[in-house]
Every structure is written in structure tokens, then in C-alpha cells.
N, C-alpha and C positions, 0 to 999 in steps of 0.2 A: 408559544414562540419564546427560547431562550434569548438573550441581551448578552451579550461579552460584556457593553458598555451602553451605556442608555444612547448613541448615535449606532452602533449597531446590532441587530436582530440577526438570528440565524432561525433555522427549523427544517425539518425533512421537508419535502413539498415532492405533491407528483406531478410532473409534467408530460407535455404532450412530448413527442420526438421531435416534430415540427417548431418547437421554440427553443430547442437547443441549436447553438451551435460551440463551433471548436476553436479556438483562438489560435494563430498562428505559432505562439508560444509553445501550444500543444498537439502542433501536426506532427509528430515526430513518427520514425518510423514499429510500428508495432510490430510484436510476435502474434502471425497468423497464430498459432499451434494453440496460445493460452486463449485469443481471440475465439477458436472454433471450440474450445473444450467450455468456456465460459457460455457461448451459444447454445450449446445442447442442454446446458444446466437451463437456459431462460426459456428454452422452446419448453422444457416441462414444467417449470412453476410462474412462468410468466408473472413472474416479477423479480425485483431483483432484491436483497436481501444486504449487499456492501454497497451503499450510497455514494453517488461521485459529489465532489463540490461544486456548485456551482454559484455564480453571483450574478445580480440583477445587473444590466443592460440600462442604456438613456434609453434604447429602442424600447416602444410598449413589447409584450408580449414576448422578448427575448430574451435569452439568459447566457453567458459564457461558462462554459468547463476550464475548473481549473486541475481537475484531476480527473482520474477515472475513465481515460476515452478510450480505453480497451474495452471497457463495462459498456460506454455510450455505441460503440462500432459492434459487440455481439449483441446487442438488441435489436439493430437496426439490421443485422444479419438472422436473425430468431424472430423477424417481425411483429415486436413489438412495438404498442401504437402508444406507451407511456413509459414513464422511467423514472423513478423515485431520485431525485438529490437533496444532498444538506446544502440547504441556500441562506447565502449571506447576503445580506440587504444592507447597507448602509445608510442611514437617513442623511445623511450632509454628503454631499459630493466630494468634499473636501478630502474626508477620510478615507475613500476607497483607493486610491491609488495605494496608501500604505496598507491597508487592511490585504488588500488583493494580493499585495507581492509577497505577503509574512504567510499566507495562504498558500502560495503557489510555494512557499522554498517547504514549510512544514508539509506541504500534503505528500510531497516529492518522496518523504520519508514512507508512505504506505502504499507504495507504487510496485513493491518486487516481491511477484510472484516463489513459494517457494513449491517446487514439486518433492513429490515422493524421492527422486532420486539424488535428491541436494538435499535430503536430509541422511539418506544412504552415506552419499558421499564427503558431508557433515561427521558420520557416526565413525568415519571410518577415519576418518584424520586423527579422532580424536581415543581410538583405539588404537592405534598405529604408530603415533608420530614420537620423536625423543623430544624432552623436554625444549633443548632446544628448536627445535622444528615449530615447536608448536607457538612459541614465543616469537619468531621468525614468522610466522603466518602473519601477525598484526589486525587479529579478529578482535583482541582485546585482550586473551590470553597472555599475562603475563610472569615473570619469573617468579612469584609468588605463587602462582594458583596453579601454574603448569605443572609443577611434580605431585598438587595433589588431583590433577586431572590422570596422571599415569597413576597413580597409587591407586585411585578407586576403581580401574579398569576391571572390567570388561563393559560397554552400553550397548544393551541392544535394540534401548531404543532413546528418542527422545526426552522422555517423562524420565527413564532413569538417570540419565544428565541433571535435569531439571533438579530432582531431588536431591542430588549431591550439591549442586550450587544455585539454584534457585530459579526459578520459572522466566522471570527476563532477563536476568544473567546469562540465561543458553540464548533465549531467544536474539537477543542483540550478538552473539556471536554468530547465531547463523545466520543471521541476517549480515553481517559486517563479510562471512566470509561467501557468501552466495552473493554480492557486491564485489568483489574482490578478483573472484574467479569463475564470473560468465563467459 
């Protein structure tokens, strides 16, 4: 079991389906589409491999999501009778209310799906676009870097991005512009 801070523990843990539930926080509405594609991946390896968060409950035996209910909703659609989360436990009651929230705003950050064709249409902005355009998107691309994004053209795929400006450099941009433009 890892410690952030000696008042709180975290650690993967596997739970039943039956001791999860979903916070009001995180009923929001999902995309069936990434929901049933994520399904068919758990009906074959019946387990799941991206961990949701979750934190311990005053209830015995329950736990709240703070992230991941797409992952929680295609297991329970793949009938799955377990489900791996990184749980955070806080030993004083005190702390959990902040712990919980600084959880819930960072986890928010690894919530968006990218398909095959948001990176298509990723590759193409950035093969495409005039410098100013690309500056004008507000991906992070700025008047610095944008005439050496046109100068090293042509990408045809992600990795050659990457190598020209660095592996989380792209990746924060596709990510900033598959936010931007769902």
C-alpha cells in the first residue's frame, strides 16, 4: 500500500460490483459508443487493465467513484462480477473532503477518450493549417513553434510528431484539441 501522506493510503484493490457505487457528482451523461467498445474489450480479458478511482465510504463495505464510470458501466454491461480500482483511504475523516475534491478535479484530466480518428483529424490540422491557423486553434501551439510545425511537414503519423517536439508535447496538444473540438 502506497502513502501520499502518513493520514492517507492509496492502492489498486479488487472489488466486488456490488460495493461500488456512483456519486451524484458522476452521473453524468456517457457515450454509449466508447461504453460498448470498452465492453467487448472486458467480456474478453475479464479484467480490466485502466483503474477507476475510488475512495472508502463511512458505509462498511462501500466505496465511491470518482472517476472511471464508463469503465464501472462496461463491466456491469460485460458482466463482470469484479473490478480492479486505485483506492484512496484516508485515516482521519478530517482530510477526506479535500483529498477527495483535488481527486476528483485531477482525475477529470484522464477522462477523454482519444479514437483513431482524432488522431486522423489531429494529423491533419497539423499538416494543413497556416501558421497562423495553427496558433488560432489554442492547443498550445504557439507563434514560436507553429512555423516549425509547418517547416517539418509532412506527419503521417503520431510518433513522427512526437519526434519532432516530444512525446508529451504532442500528446497535451491532442489532448487540448480533442477538448476543444468534440
Amino acid at each position: 500500500m502506497g502513502k501520499i501522506r502518513d493520514s492517507i493510503k492509496t492502492q489498486p484493490y479488487l472489488l466486488s460490483m456490488g460495493q461500488i457505487e456512483i456519486g451524484e457528482e458522476n452521473s453524468n451523461a456517457s457515450n454509449n459508443k466508447v461504453i460498448s467498445k470498452i465492453s467487448e474489450n472486458l467480456k474478453d480479458t475479464q479484467v480490466n487493465f485502466v483503474l477507476p478511482v475510488a475512495y472508502v465510504t463511512e458505509q462498511d463495505d462501500k466505496y465511491r467513484l470518482l472517476s472511471g464510470e464508463d469503465i464501472f458501466e462496461a463491466a456491469k454491461l460485460a458482466g463482470l462480477k469484479e473490478l480492479w480500482v486505485f483506492l484512496i483511504s484516508p485515516s482521519k475523516p478530517t482530510e477526506s473532503k479535500k483529498v477527495f475534491e483535488q481527486v476528483r478535479t485531477l482525475s477529470k484530466l484522464n477522462e477523454i477518450t482519444i479514437e483513431p480518428k482524432d488522431i486522423d483529424d489531429f494529423l491533419t490540422l497539423l499538416n494543413t493549417k497556416t501558421i497562423s491557423e495553427l496558433c488560432s486553434f489554442k492547443i498550445g501551439i504557439g507563434p514560436k513553434t507553429a512555423p516549425k510545425v509547418v517547416e517539418n511537414r509532412s506527419y503521417s503519423s503520431l510518433s513522427e510528431a512526437q519526434e519532432n517536439f516530444g512525446l508529451k508535447r504532442v500528446l497535451r496538444w491532442l489532448k487540448t484539441y480533442k477538448q476543444k473540438h468534440q
